[in-house]
C-alpha positions in Angstrom: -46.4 47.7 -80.7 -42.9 47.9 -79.0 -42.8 50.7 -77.3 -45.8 49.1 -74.8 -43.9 46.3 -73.9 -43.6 45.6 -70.5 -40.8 45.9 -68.3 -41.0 42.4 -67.5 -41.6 41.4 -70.9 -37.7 42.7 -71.2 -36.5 41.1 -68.1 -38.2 37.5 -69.2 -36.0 38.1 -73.3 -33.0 39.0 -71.5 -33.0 36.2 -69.7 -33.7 33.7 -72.3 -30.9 35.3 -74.4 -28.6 34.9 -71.5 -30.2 31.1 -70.7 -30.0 30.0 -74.3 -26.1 31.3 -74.3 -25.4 27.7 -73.0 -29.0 25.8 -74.8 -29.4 27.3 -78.6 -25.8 27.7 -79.4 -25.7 31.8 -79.1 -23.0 31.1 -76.9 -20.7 28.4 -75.5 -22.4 25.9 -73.9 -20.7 25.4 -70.9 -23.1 23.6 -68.8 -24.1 20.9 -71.8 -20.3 20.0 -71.9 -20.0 20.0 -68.2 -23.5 17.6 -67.8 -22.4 15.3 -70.5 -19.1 14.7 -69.9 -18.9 14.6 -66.5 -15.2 15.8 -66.1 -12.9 16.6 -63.5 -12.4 20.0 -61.8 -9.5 20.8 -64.0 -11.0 19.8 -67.0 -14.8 21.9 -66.0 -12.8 24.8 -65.7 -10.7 24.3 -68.9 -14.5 24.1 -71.0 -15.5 27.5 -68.9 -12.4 29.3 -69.4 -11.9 28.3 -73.2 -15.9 29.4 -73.8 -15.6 32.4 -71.3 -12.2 33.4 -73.2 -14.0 33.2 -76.4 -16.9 35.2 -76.0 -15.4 38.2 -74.1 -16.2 40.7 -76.7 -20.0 39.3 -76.9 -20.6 39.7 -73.6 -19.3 42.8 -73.1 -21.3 44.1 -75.5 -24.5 42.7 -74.5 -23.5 43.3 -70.8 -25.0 47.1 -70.7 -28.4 45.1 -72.5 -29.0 42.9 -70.0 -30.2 45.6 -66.8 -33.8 46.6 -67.3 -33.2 50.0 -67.9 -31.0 49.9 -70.7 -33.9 50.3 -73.5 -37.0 51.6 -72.0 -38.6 50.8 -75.6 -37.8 47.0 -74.9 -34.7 46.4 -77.8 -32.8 44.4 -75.3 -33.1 41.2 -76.9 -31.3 42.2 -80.4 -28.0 41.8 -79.6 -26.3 39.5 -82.6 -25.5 36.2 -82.5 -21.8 36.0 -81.7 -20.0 33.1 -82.1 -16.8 32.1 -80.7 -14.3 31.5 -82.7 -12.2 28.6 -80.2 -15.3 26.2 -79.7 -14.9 25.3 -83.4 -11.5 24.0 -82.5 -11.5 20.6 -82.6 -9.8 19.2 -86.0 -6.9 20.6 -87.7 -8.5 20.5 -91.3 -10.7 22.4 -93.5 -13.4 19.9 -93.9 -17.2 20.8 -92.7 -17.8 19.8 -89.5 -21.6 18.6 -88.9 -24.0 21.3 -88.5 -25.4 21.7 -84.9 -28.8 22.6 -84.4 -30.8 24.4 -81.3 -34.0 25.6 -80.5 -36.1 26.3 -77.5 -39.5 27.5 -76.9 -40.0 30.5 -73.8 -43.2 31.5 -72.0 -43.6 34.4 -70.0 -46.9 35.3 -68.0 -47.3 38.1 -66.0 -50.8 38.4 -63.9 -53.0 40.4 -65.4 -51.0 42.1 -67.5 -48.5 40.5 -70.6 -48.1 37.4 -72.0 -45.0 36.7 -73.9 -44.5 33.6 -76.4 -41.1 33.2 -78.0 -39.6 30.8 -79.9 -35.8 30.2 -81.0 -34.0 28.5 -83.9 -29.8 28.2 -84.1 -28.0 26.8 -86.7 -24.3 26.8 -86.5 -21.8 25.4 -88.8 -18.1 25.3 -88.0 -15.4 24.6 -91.4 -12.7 23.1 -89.9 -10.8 24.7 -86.8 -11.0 28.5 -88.1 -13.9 29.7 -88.8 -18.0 29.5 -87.6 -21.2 30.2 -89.5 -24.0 30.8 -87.4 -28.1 31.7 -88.2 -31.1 32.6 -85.8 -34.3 32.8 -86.1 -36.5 34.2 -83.3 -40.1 34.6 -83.8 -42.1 36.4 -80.7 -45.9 37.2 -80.0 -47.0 39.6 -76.8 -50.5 40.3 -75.7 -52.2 41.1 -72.8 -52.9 44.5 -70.6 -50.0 47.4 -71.1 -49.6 50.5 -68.2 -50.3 53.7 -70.4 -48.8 56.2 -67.6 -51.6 57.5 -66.0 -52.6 57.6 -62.4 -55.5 55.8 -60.7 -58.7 58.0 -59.6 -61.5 58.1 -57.9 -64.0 57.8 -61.0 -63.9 55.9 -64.2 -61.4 57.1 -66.8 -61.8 57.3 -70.7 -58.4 57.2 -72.9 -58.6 57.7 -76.8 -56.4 55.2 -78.5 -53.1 56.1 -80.2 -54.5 55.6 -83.6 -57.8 58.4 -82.4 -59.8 55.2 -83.7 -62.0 54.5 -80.6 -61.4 54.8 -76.7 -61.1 52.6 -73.7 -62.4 52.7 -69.9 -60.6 52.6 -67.0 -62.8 51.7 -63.4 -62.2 53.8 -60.6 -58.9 52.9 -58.4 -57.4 50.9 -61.1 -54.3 51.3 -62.7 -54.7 52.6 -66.2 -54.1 49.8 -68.8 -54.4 49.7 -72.6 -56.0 45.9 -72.6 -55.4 45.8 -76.3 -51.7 45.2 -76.2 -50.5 43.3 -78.9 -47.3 42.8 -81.1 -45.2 40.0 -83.0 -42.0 40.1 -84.2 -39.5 38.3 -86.3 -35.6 38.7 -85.8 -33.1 37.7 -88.3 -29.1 37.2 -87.1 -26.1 35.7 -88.6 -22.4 35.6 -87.2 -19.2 34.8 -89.1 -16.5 33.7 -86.9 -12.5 33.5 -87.7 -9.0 32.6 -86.4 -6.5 34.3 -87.9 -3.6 33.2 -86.1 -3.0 31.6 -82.9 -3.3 35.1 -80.9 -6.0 36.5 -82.8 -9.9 35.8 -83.3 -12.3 38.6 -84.6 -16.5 38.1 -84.4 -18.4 40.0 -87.0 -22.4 39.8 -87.2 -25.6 41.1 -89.0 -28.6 42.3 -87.4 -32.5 42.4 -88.4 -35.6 42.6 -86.6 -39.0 44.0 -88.1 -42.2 44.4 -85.5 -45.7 46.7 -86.8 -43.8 50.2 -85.8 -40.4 49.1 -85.4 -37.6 48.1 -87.6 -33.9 47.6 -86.1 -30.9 46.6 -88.4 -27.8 46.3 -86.7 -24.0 45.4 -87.5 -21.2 44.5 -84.4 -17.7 43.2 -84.6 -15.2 42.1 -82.4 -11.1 42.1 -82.3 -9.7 39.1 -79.5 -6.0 38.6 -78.7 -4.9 35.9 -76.3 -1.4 36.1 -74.7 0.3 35.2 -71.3 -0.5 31.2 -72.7 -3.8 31.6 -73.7 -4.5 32.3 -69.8 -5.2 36.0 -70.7 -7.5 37.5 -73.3 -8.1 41.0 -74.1 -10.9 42.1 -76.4 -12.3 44.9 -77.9 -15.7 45.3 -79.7 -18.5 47.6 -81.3 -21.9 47.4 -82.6 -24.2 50.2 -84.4 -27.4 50.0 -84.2 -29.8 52.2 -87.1 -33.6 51.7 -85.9 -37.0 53.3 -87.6 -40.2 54.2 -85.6 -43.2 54.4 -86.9 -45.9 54.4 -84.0 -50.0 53.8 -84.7 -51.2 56.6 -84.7 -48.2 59.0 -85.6 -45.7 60.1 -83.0 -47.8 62.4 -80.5 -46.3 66.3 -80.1 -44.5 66.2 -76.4 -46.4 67.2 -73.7 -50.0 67.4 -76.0 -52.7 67.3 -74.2 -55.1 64.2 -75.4 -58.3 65.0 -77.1 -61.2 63.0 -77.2 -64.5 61.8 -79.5 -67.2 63.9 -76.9 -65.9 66.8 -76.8 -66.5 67.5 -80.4 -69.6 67.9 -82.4 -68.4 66.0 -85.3 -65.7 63.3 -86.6 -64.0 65.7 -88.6 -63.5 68.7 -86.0 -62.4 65.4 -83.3 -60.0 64.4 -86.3 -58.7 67.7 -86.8 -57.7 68.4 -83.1 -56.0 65.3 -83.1 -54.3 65.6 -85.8 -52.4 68.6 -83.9 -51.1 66.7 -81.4 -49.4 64.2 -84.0 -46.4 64.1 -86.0 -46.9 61.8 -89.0 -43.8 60.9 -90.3 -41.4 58.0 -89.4 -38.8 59.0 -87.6 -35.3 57.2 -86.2 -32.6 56.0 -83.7 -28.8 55.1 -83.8 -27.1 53.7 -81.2 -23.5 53.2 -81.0 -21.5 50.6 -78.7 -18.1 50.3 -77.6 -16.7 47.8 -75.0 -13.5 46.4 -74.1 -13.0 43.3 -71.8 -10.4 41.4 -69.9 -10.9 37.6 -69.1 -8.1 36.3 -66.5 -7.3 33.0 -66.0 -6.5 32.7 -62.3 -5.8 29.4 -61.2 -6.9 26.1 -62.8 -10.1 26.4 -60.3 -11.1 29.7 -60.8 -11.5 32.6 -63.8 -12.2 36.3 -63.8 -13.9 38.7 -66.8 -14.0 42.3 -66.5 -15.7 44.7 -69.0 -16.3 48.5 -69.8 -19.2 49.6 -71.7 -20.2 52.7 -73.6 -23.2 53.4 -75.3 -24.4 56.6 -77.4 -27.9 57.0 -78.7 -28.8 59.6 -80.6 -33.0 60.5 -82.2 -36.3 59.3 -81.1 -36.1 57.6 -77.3 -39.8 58.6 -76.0 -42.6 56.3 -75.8 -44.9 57.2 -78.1 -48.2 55.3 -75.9 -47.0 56.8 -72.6 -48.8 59.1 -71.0 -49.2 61.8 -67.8 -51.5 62.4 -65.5 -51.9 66.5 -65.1 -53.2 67.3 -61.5 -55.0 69.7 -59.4 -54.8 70.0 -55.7 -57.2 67.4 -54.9 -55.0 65.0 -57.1 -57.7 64.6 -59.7 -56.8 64.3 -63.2 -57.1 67.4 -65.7 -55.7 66.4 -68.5 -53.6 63.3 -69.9 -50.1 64.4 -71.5 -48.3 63.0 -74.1 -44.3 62.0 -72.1 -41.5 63.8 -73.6 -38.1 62.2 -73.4 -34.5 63.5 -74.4 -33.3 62.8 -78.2 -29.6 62.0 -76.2 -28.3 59.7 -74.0 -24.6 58.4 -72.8 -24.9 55.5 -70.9 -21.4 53.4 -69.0 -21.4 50.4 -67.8 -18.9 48.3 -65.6 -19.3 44.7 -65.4 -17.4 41.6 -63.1 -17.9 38.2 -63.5 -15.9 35.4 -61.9 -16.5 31.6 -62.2 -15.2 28.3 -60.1 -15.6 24.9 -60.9 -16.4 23.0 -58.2 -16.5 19.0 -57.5 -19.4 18.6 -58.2 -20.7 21.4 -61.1 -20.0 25.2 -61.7 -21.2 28.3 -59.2 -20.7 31.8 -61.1 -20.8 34.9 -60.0 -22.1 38.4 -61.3 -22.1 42.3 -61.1 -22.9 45.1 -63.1 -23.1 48.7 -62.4 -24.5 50.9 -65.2 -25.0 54.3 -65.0 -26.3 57.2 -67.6 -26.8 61.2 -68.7 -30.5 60.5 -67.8 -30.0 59.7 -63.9 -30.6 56.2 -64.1 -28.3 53.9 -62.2 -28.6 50.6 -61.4 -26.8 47.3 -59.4 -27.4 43.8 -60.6 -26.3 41.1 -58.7 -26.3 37.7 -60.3 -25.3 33.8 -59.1 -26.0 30.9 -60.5 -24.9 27.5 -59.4 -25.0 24.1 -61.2 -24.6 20.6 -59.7 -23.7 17.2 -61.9 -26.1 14.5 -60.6 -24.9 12.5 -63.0 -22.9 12.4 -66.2 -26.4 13.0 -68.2 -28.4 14.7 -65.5 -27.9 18.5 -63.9 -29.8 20.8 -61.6 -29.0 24.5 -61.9 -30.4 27.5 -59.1 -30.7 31.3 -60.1 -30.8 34.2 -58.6 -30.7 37.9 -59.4 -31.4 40.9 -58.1 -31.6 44.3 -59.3 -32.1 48.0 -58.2 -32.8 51.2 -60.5 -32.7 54.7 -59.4 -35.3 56.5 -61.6 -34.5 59.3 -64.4 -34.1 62.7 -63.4 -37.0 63.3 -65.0 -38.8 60.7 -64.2 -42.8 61.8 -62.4 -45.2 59.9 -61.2 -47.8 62.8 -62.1 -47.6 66.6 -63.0 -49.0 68.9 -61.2 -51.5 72.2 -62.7 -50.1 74.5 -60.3 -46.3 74.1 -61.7 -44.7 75.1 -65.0 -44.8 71.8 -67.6 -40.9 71.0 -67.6 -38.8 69.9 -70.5 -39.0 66.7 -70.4 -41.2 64.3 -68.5 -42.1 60.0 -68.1 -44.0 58.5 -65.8 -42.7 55.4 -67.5 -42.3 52.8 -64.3 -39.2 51.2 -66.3 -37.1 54.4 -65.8 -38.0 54.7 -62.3 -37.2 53.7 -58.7 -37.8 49.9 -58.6 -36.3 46.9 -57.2 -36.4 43.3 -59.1 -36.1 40.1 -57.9 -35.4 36.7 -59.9 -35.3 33.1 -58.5 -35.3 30.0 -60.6 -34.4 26.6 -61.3 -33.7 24.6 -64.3 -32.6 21.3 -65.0 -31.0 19.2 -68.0 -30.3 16.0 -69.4 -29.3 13.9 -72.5 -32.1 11.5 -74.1 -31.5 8.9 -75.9 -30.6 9.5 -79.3 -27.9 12.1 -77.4 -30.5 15.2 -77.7 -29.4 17.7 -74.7 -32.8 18.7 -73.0 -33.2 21.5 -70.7 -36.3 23.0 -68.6 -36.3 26.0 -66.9 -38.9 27.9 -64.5 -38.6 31.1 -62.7 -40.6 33.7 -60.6 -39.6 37.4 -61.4 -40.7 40.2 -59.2 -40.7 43.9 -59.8 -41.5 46.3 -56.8 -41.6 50.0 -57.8 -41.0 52.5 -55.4 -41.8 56.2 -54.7 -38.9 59.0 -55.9 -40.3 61.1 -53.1 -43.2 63.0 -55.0 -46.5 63.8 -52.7 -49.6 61.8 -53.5 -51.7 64.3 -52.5 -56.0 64.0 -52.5 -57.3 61.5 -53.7 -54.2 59.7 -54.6 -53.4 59.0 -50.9 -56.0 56.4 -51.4 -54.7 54.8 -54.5 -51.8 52.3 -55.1 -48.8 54.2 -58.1 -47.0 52.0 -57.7 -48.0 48.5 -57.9 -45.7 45.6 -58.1 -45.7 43.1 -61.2 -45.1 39.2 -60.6 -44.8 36.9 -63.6 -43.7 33.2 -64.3 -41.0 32.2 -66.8 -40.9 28.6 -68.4 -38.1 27.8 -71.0 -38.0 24.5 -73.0 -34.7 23.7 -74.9 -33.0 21.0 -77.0 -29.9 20.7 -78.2 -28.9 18.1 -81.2 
């Protein structure tokens, strides 16, 4: 089920889809051409610059994706494939160039709580030095343990399951977790690539990805023209994005209070009540993005990109498994809501990226700042650094960090005492949290000319307070745990 994947389930896709940019052939593969080759500084920066020049429109469309936030329901990693049209340059004919092939395989464990294997397929066919054909197949599975909402108490806690099928136990003082989290999906992407003229390139791609309750079909396209000797290029792109929701269970009525099996003397009266609190039929989602990007040569060392995002999403944004804790003044739990969330949102992004080529690799440099309607506002910062050991051998560091100011209405908890508000989440991924990424990966050519690359990472998420009272019994208790998780990443190139 989506809409209980994890935070860090997110992070761990995003950052595959931003690794395999460079390993499965979603992007230009910078550091493979730098590794292999082995080139000078001048001619480093001409790879980056050409491949960062190309794919200005992609990233600025997947830019407001790649912060935590940006889809609390976890659709960060359905961004198209976009290919660029100037890597296919490299003959001045129409003939079929030979069809490059990618793939990698990503893990992601986080402890006690999700596990996340994924695995990736690329194939990418350029026809002569205008035009690129590109396919991807990603195929994911999650499992594990998934925060429902609720607070930690005192005694044991009993949930009934979305479906009203059955219940599960929580012990006293732990966090509330559904331990029967579990979900596979299967994304479908193509990308059709053109130059039309030596100033102008366009992208244009197809989206599909089908889960148990969620369906996402997608379309984006993308408009380049390069002047000022191709040192300068100016893009401007969109996506839309038409998603269905169909939740176990039906989608629960906001802010219903959760029935359960004891209280009632019979199946039928239990099913009835429950019933009441759910809305059966499927419902939907469109999102719209805009973004327009400038990539700036500077000097034959050094490049600068700088993007503007805007997103509009419009239907059915709340979580349909999240829950409330409802409160008395000894901060034990009454009731367990159903979170409400607005059917709006206008979210902005501003991204800056600058790259150098060094003697001896590539160092980049990242930051985004994204801001919404709902409250939430982040800061990423993001370097990584790559050194040549040898002409078939490279060593890259990462590291990232990221802060999120929650949702206005984000809570923690709702108190009995107050009126029940509009709107309310205690969703931890649209609250107050800091993130933390460092990792290393390294690359190299085999034999037979196969590009190789391993990558492992520790990711860190540290949720913080938005200033609400833990009052009671929840003085004792810890809302707001952090989550750890490893990230390993095979990938081959041939």
């Amino acid at each position: 089920m989506v809409a209980e994947r994890s935070l860090g389930a997110v992070v761990a896709a995003t950052e595959s889809v931003n690794e395999l940019k460079s390993s499965t052939g979603t992007g230009p593969k910078i550091g493979t051409s730098l590794c292999a080759s082995a080139p000078s500084i001048a001619e480093a920066l001409s790879i980056a610059s050409i491949a960062l020049l190309s794919m200005t429109s992609s990233v600025a469309l997947a830019a407001q994706r790649d912060s935590v936030d940006d889809d609390p329901i976890g659709r960060d990693t359905r961004v198209a494939a976009a290919i660029t049209p100037h890597e296919a340059v490299t003959l001045d004919t129409d003939e079929t160039e030979p069809a490059e092939i990618d793939a990698a395989l990503l893990y992601y464990l986080e402890q006690d709580r999700v596990t996340v294997a994924e695995g990736i397929f690329n194939l990418k066919l350029a026809v002569g030095d205008k035009r690129v054909y590109e396919g991807k197949l990603v195929l994911d599975t999650l499992t594990g343990s998934s925060a429902n909402g609720a607070v930690p108490q005192d005694e044991r806690q009993t949930f009934t399951r979305p479906s009203g099928n059955g219940e599960y136990n929580i012990d006293s003082g732990n966090t509330p977790l559904d331990d029967t989290f579990k979900d596979t999906r299967i994304q479908l992407s193509g990308n059709w690539a053109e130059i039309w003229s030596p100033d102008w390139s366009s992208n244009h791609g197809l989206y599909l990805s089908r889960e148990y309750d969620y369906t996402s079909m997608g379309i984006n396209a993308a408009l380049e023209r390069t002047f000022n000797k191709n040192n300068t290029q100016l893009s401007l792109g969109m996506a839309y994005y038409y998603d269905l929701v169909d939740p176990v269970g039906g989608r629960p009525v906001a802010l219903s209070k959760m029935v359960f099996r004891d209280d009632f003397d019979s199946q039928a009266e239990f099913r009835t009540e429950f019933d009441k609190t759910r809305q059966i039929a499927s419902t939907d989602k469109q999102t719209v993005d805009l973004s327009v990007g400038l990539t700036q040569i500077i000097n034959r060392y050094m490049l600068v990109q700088v993007s503007y995002n805007l997103s509009s999403l419009q239907g059915y944004m709340t979580d349909p498994y999240k829950v409330l804790s409802l409160l008395d003044v000894s901060g034990t739990s009454e009731a367990y809501l159903y979170e409400s969330r607005p059917h709006e949102r206008i979210k902005q992004s501003f991204y800056l990226f600058s790259k150098h080529a060094l003697s001896t690799g590539v160092t980049d440099l990242a930051y985004r700042f994204s801001h919404d309607d709902w409250g939430v506002s982040s800061h990423t910062f993001e370097t990584r650094y790559r050194y040549n050991f040898s002409a078939t051998f490279f060593g890259q560091l990462h590291l990232r960090f990221y802060r999120q100011e929650a949702a206005r209405f984000y809570r923690a908890f709702l108190n009995s005492g107050e009126g029940l508000p509009e709107f309310a989440s205690a969703d931890y991924r649209i609250g107050n949290m800091n993130t933390y990424t460092f990792g290393i990966k390294m690359g190299h050519s085999l034999v037979d000319g196969t590009q190789a690359s391993y990558r492992l990472e520790y990711y860190q998420q540290d949720p913080y307070s938005n200033g609400e009272q833990a009052t009671g019994q929840l003085a004792h208790h810890e809302l707001y745990p952090s989550i750890k998780a490893i990230i390993f990443q095979l990938g081959l190139s041939f």
